[in-house]
N, C-alpha and C positions, 0 to 999 in steps of 0.2 A: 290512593293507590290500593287495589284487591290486593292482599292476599292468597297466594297457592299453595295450598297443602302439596307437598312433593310424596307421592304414594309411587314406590316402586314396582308394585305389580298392576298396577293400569295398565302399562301397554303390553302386560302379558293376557291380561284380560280380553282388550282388543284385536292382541296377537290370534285369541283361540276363539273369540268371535267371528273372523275374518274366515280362517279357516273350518270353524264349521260353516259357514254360509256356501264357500267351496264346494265343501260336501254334498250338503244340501242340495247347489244348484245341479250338481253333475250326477251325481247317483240317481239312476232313476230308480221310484219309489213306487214296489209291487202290494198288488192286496188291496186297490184303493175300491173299496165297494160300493162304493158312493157317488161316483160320475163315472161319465165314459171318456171325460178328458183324461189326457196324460197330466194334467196339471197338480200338482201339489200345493196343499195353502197352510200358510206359515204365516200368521196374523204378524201385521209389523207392530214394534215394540216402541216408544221411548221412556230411557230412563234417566231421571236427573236426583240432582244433592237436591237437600232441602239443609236447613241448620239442626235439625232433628233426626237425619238420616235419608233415605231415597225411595224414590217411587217409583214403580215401575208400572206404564200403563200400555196395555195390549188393545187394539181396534179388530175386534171382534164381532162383526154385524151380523146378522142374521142367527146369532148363539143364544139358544136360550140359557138363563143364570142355572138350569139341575143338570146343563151338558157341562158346566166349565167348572173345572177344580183349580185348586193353585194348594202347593205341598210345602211345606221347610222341609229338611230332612239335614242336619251337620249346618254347613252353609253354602248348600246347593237348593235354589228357588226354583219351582216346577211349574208351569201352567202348562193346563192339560184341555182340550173340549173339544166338540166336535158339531160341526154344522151339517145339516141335513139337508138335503137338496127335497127338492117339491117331487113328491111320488104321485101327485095327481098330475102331470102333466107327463106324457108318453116321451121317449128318447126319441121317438120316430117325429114328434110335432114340434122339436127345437131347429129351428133356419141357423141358429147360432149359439152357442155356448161356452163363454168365458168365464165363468164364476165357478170356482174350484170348492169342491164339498169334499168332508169327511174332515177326518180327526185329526187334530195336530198335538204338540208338544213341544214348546219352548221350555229349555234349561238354563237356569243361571248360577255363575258362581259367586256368592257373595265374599266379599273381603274379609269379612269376620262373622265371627258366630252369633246368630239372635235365636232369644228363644221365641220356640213356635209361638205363645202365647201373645205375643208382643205383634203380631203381623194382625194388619187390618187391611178389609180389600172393599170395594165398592162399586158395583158395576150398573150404570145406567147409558141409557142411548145407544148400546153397543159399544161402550168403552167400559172396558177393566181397567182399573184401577189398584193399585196394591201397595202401599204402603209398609215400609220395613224401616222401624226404628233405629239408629246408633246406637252403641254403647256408651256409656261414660269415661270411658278408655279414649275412645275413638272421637272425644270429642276437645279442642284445643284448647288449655289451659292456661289461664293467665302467671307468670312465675315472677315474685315479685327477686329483686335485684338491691341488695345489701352491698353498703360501699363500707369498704373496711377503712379506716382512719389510719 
């Protein structure tokens, strides 16, 4: 049988994910200097446990590694970069255009505090990758259990 950590602010987490993607979808977003679509590109994320803490990995194609930052700051996680659409090919000679350029910014709230030093990222193939360690607090301890006589 697994084990489940019962973490109370999960589904507040999820709560303010939901609602920013809300946002996101609905707010249309001015300034985009970068194509002539209305489209917005908001690289998709997954993040999962590991036993050492969570990863969080963003699918990033076409981003070079000196466009893309990722920030700690308290324990809010930032990734930042921006794709650049092809300037050798004219607006006037696209029959079609779906692929959304310019700069994005995903934020996350982390559950607890790490420090910056501790965070490692790896980006290949157009996948970011990030890595953010537990604390020794945050990680489950065995308690041993004394029978009194």
């Amino acid at each position: 049988m697994t084990q489940a950590r019962w973490d109370p602010f999960r589904n507040i987490a999820a709560l303010q994910d939901r609602i920013n993607r809300v946002f996101d979808d609905s707010v249309a977003k001015v300034g985009d200097l970068y194509a002539d679509t209305a489209c917005t590109w908001k690289p998709p994320v997954d993040i999962y446990e590991t036993d050492d803490g969570i990863v969080i990995t963003a699918e990033v194609p076409g981003v070079r590694k000196e466009d893309l930052s990722v920030e700690l700051r308290e324990n809010v996680l930032t990734l930042k970069g921006r794709r650049l659409a092809d300037s050798e090919i004219p607006g006037d000679r696209y029959l079609r255009k779906e692929r959304c350029f310019g700069p994005f910014c995903r934020v996350f709230t982390l559950q607890y505090r790490v420090r910056p030093e501790k965070v490692s990222a790896k980006f290949k193939d157009g996948v970011l990758e990030v890595y953010v360690p537990g604390t020794e607090a945050d990680r489950p301890r065995q308690v041993n259990i004394e029978v009194a006589e």
